[in-house]
DSSP file (Angstrom, degrees, kcal/mol; ACC not computed):
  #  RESIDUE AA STRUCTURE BP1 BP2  ACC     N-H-->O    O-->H-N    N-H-->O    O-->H-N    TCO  KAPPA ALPHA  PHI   PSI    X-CA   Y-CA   Z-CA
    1    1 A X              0   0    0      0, 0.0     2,-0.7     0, 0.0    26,-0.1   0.000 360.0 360.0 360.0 155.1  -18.6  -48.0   15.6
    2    2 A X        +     0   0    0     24,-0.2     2,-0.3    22,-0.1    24,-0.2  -0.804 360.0 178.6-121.7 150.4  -14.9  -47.9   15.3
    3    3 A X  E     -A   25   0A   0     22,-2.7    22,-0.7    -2,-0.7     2,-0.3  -0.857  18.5-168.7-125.7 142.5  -12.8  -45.5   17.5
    4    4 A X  E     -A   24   0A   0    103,-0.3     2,-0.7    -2,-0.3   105,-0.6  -0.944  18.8-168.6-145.5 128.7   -9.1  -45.2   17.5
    5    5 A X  E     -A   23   0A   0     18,-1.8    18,-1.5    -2,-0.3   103,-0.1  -0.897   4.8-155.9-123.8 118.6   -8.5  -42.9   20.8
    6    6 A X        +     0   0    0     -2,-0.7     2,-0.2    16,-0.2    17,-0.2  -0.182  24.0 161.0 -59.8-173.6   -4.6  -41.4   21.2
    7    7 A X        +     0   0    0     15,-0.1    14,-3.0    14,-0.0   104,-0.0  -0.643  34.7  68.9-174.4 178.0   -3.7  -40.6   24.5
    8    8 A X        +     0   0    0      1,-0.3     2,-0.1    -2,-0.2    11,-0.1   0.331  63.5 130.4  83.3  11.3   -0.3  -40.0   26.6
    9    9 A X        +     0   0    0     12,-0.1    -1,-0.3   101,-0.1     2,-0.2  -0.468  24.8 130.6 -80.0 171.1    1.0  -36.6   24.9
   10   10 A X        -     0   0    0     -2,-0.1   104,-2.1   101,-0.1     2,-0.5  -0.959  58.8 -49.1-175.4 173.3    2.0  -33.8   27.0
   11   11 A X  E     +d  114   0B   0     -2,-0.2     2,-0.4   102,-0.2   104,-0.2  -0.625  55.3 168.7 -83.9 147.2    4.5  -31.3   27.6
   12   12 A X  E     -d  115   0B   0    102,-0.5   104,-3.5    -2,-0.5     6,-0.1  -0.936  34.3-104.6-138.8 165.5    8.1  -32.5   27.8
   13   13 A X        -     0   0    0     -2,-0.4     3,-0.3   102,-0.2     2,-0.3  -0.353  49.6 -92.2 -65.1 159.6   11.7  -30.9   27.9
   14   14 A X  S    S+     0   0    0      1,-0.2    72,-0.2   101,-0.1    -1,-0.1  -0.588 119.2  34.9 -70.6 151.3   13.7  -31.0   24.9
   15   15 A X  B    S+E   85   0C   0     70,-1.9    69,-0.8    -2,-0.3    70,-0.6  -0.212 104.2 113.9 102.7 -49.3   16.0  -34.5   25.2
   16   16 A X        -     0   0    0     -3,-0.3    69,-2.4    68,-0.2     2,-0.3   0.323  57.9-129.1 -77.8-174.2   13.1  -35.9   26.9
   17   17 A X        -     0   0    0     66,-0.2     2,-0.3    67,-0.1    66,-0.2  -0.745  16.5-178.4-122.2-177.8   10.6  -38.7   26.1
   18   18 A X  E     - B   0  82A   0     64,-1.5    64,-0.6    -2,-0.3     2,-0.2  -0.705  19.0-143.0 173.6 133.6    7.0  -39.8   25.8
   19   19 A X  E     - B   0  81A   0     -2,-0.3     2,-0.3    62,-0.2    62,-0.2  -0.629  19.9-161.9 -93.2 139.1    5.3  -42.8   25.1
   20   20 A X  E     - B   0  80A   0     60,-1.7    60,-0.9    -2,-0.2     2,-0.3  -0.998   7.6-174.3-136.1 149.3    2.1  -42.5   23.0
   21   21 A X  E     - B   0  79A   0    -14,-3.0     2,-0.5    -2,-0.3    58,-0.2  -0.837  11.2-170.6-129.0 162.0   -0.6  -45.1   22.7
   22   22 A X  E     - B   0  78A   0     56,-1.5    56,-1.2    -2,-0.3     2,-0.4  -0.991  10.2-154.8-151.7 144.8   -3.6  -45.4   20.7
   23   23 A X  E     -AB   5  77A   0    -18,-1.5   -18,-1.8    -2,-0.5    54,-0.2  -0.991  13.2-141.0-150.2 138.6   -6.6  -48.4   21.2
   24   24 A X  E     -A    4   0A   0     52,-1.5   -20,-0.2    -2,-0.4     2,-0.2   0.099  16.0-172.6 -71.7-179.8   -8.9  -49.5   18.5
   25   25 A X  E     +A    3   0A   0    -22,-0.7   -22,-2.7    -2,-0.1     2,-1.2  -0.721  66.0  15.2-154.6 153.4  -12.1  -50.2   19.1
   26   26 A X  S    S+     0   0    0    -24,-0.2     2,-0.4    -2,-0.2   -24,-0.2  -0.177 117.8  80.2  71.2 -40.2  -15.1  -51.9   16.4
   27   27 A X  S    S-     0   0    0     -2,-1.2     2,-0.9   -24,-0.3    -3,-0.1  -0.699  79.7-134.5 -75.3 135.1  -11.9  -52.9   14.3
   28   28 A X    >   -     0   0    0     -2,-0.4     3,-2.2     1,-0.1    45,-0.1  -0.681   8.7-149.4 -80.9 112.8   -9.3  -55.7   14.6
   29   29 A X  T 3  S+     0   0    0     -2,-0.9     3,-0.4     1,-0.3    -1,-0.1   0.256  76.0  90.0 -90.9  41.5   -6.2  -54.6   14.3
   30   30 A X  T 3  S+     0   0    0      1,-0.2    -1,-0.3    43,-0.1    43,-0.1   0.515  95.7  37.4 -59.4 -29.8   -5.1  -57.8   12.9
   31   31 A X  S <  S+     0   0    0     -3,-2.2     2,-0.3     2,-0.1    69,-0.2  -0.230  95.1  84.1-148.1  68.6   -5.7  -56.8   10.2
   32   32 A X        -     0   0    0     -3,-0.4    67,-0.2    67,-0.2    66,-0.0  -0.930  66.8-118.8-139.8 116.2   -5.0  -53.5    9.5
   33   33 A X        -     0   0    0     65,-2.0    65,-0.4    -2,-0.3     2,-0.4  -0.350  43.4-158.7 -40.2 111.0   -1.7  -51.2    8.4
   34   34 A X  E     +F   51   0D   0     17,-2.1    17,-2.1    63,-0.2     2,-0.2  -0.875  14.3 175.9-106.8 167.2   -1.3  -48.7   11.6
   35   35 A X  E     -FG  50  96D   0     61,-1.4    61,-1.1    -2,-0.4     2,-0.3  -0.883  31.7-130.9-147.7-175.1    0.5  -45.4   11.6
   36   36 A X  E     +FG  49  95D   0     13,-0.9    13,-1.7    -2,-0.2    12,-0.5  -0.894  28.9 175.2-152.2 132.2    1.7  -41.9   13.6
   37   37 A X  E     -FG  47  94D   0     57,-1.1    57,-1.1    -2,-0.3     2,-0.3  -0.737  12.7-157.6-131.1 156.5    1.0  -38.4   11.5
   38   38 A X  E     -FG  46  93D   0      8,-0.7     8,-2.3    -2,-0.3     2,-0.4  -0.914  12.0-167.7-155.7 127.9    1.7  -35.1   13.2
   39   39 A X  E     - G   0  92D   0     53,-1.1    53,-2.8     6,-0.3     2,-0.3  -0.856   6.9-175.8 -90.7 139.8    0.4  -32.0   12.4
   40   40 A X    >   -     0   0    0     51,-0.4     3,-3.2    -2,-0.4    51,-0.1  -0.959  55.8 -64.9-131.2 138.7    2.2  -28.6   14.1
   41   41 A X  T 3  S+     0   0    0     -2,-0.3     3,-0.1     1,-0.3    49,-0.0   0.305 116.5   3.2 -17.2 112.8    0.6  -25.4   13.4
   42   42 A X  T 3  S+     0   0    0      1,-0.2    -1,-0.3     0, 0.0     2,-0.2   0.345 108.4 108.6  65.7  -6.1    0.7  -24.1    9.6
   43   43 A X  S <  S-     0   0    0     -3,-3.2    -1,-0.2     1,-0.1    -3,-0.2  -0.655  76.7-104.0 -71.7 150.3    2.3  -27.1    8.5
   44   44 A X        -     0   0    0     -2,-0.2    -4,-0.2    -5,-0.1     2,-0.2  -0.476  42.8-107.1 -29.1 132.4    1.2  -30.2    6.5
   45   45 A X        -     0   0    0     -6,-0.2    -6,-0.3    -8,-0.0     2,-0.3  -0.657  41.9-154.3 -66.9 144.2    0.5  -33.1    8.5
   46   46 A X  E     -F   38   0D   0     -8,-2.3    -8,-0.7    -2,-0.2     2,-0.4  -0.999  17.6-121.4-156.4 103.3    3.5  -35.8    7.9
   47   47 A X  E     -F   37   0D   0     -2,-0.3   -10,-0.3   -10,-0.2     3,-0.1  -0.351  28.5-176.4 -47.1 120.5    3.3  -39.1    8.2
   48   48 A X  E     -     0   0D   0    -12,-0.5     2,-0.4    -2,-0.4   -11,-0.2   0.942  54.7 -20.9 -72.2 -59.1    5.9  -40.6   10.9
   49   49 A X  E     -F   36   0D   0    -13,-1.7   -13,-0.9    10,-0.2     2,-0.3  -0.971  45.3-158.1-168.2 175.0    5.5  -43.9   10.8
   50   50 A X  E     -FH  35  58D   0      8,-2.5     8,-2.1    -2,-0.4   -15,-0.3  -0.911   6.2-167.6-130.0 156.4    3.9  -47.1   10.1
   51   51 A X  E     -FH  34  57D   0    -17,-2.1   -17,-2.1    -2,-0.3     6,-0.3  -0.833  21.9-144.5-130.2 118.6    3.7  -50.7   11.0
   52   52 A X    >   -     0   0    0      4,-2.0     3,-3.6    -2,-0.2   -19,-0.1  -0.290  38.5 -95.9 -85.6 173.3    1.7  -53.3    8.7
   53   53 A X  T 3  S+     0   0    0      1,-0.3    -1,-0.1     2,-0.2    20,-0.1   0.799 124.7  60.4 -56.2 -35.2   -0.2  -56.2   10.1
   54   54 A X  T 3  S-     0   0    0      2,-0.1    -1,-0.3     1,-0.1     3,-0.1   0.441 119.2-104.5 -72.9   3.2    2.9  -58.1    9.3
   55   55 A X    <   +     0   0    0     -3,-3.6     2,-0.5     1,-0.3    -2,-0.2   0.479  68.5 150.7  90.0   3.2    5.2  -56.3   11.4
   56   56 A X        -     0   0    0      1,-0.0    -4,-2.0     2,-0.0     2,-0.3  -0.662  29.8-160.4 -52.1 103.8    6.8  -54.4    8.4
   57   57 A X  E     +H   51   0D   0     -2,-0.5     2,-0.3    -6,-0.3    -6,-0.2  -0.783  19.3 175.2-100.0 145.3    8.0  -51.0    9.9
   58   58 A X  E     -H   50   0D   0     -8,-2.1    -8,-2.5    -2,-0.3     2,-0.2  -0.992  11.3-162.5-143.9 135.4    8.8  -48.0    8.0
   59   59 A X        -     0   0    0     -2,-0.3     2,-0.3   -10,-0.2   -10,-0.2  -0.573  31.4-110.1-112.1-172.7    9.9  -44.1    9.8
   60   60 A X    >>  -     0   0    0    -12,-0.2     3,-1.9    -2,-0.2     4,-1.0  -0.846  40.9-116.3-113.2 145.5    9.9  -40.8    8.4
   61   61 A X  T 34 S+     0   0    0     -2,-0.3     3,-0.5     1,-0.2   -13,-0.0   0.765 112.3  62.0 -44.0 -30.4   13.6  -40.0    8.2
   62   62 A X  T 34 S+     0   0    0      1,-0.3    -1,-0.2     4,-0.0   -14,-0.0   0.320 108.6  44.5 -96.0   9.8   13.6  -37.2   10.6
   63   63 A X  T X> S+     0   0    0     -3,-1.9     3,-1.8   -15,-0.1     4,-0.7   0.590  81.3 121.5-119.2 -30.5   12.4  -39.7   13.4
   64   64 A X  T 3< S+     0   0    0     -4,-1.0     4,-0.1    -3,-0.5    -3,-0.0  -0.256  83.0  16.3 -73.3 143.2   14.9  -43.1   12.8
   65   65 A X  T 34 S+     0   0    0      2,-0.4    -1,-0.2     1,-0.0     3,-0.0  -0.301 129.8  55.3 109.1 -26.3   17.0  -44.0   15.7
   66   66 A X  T <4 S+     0   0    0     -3,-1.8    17,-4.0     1,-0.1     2,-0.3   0.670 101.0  40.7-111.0  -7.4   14.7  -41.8   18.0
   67   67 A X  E  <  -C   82   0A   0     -4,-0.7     2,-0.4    15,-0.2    -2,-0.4  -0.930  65.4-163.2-134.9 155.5   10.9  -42.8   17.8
   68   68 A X  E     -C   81   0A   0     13,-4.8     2,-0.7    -2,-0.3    13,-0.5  -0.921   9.8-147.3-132.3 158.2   10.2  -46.7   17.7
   69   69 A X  E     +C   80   0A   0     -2,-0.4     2,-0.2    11,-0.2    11,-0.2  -0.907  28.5 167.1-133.4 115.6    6.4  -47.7   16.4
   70   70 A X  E     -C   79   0A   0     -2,-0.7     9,-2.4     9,-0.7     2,-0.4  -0.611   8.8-177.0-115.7 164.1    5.3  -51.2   18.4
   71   71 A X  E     -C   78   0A   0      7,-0.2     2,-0.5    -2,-0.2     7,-0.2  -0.838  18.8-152.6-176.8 153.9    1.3  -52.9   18.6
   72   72 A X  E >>> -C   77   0A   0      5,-1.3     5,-1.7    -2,-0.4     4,-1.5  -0.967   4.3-163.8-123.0  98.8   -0.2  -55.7   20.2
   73   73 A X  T 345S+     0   0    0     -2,-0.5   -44,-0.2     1,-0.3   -43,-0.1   0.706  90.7  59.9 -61.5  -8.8   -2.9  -56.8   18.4
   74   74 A X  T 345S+     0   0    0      1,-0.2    -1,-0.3     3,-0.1   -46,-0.0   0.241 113.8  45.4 -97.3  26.5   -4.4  -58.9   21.2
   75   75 A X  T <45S-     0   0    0     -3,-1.1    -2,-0.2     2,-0.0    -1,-0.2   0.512 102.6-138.3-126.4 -36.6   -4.4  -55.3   22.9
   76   76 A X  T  <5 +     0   0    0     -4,-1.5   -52,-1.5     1,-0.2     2,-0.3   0.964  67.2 131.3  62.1  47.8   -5.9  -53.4   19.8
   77   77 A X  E   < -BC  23  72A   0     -5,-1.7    -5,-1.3   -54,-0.2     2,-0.3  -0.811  53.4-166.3-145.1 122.4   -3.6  -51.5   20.9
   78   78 A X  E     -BC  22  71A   0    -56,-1.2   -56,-1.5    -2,-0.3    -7,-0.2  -0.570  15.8-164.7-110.0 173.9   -0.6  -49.5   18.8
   79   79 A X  E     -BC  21  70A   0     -9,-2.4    -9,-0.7    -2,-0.3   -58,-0.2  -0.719   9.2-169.3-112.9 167.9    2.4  -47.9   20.9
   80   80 A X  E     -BC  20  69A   0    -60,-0.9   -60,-1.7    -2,-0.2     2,-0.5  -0.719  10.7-156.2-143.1 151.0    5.1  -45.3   19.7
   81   81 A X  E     -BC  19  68A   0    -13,-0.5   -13,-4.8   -62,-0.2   -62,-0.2  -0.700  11.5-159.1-102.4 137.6    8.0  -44.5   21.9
   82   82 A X  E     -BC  18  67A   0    -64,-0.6   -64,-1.5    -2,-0.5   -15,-0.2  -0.904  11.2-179.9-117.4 129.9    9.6  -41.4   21.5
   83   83 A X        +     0   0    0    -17,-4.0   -66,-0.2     1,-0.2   -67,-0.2  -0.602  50.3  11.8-141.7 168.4   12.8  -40.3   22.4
   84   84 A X  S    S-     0   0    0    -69,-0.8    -1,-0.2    -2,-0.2   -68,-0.2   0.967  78.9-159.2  20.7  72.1   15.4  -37.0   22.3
   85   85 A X  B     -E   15   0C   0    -69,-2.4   -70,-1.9   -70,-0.6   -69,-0.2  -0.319  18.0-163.0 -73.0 153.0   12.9  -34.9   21.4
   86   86 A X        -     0   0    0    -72,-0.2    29,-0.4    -2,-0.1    -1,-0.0  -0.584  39.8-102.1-120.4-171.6   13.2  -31.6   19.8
   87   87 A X  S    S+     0   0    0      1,-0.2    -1,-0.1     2,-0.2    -2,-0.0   0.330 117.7  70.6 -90.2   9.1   11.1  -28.6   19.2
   88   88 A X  S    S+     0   0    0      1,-0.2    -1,-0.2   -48,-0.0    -3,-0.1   0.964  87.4  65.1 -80.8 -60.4   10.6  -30.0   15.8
   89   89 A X  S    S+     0   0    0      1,-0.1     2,-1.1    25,-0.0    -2,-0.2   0.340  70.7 129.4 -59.6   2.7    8.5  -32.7   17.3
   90   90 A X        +     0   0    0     25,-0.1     2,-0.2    24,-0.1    24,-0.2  -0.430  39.8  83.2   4.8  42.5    6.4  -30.3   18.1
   91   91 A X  S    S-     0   0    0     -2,-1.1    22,-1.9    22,-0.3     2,-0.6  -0.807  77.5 -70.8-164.4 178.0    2.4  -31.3   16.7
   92   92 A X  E     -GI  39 112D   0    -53,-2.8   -53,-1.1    20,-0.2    20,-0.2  -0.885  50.9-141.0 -70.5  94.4   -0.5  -32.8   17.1
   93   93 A X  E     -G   38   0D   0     18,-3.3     2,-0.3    -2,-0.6   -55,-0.2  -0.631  11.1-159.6 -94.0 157.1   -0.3  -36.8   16.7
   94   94 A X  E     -G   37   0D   0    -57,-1.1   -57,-1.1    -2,-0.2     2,-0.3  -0.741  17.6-139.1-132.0 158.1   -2.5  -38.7   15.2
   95   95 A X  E     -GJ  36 108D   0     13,-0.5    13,-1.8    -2,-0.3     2,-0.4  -0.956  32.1-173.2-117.7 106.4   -3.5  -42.9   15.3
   96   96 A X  E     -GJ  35 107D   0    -61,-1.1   -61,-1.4    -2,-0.3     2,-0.5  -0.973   7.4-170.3 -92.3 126.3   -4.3  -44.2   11.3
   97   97 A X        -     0   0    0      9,-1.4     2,-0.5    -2,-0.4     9,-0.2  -0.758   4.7-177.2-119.1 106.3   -5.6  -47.5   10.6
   98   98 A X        -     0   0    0     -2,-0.5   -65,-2.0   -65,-0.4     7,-0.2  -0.573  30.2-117.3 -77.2 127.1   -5.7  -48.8    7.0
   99   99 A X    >   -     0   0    0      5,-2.5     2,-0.9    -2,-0.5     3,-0.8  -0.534  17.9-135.6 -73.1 133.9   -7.0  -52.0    5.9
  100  100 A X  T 3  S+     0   0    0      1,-0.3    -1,-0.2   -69,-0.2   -68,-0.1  -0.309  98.7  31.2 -98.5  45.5   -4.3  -54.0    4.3
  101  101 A X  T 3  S+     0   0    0     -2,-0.9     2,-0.4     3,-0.1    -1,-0.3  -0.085 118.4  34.6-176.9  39.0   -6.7  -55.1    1.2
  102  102 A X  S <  S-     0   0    0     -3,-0.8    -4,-0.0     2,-0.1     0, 0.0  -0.974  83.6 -90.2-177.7-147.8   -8.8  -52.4    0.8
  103  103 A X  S    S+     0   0    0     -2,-0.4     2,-0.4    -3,-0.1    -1,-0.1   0.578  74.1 121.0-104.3 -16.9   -9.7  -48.7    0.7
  104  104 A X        +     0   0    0     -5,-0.1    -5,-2.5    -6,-0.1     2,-0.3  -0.296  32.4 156.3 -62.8 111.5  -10.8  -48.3    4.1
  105  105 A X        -     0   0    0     -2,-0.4     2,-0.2    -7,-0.2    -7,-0.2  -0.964  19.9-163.4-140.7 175.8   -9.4  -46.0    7.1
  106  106 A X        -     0   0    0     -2,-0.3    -9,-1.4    -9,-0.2     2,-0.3  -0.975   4.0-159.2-164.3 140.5   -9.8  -44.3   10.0
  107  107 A X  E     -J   96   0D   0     -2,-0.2     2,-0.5   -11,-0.2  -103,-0.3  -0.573  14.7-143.3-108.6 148.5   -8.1  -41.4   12.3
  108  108 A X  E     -J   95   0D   0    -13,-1.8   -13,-0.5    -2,-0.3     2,-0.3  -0.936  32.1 -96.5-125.9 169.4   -8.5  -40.7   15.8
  109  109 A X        -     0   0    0   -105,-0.6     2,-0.2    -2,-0.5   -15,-0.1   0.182  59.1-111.2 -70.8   2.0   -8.6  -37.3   17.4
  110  110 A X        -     0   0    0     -2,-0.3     2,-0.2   -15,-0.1   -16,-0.1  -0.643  12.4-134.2 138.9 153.8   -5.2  -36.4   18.6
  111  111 A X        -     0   0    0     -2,-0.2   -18,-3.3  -105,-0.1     2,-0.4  -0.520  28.3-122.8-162.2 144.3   -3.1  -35.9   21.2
  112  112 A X  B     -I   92   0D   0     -2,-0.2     2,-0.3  -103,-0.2   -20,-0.2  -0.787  18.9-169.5-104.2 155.6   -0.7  -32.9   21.5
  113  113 A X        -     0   0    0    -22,-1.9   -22,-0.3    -2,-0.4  -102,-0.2  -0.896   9.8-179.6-130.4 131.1    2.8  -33.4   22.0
  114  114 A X  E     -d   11   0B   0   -104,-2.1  -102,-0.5    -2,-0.3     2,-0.1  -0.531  13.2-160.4-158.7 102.6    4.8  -30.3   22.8
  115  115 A X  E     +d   12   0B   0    -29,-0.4     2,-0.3  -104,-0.2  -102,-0.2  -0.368  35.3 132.7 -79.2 130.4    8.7  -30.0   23.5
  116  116 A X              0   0    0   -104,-3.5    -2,-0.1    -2,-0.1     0, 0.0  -0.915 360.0 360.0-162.4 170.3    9.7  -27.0   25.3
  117  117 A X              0   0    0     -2,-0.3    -1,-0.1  -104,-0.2  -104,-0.1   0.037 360.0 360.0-105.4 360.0   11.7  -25.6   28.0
């Protein structure tokens, strides 16, 4: 079966950071388009960012300069670094992978991220 599991959110100060990782499993992410969505409470969920299988990276404005989106496919595993966080960054994130020649994706379950004093 294929699994994409989030994991490293938490609370952090505003200013602060956190690294979030997410590892495939039953897919290769060789060949897959990843991405970062966040949901926060009564909002939409918003894609953040993306990286294709070619290493093409793309942010949501409200993130460049401050959140970086990395993978190692021989890790199955994709990263994103986030930094001087606000209470905007606020949500739930979520791990996408779409297959770069077809219809196919798949979400994994989360982690919450929540900037506070």
């Amino acid at each position: 079966q294929v699994q994409l599991v989030e994991s490293g959110g938490g609370l952090v100060q505003p200013g602060g950071s956190l690294t979030l990782s997410c590892v495939g499993s039953g897919i290769s992410f060789s060949s897959w388009t990843m991405g970062w969505y966040r949901q926060a409470p009564g909002r939409q969920r918003e894609w953040v960012a993306t990286i294709t299988a070619g290493g093409v990276i793309n942010y949501v404005e409200s993130v460049k300069g401050r959140f970086t989106i990395s993978r190692d496919d021989a890790m199955n595993t994709v990263i994103l670094q986030m930094s001087s966080l606000t209470v905007e960054d606020t949500a739930r994130y979520y791990c996408k992978a779409d297959h770069y020649s077809s219809s196919r994706s798949y979400w994994g379950q989360g982690t919450q991220v929540t900037v506070s004093s």
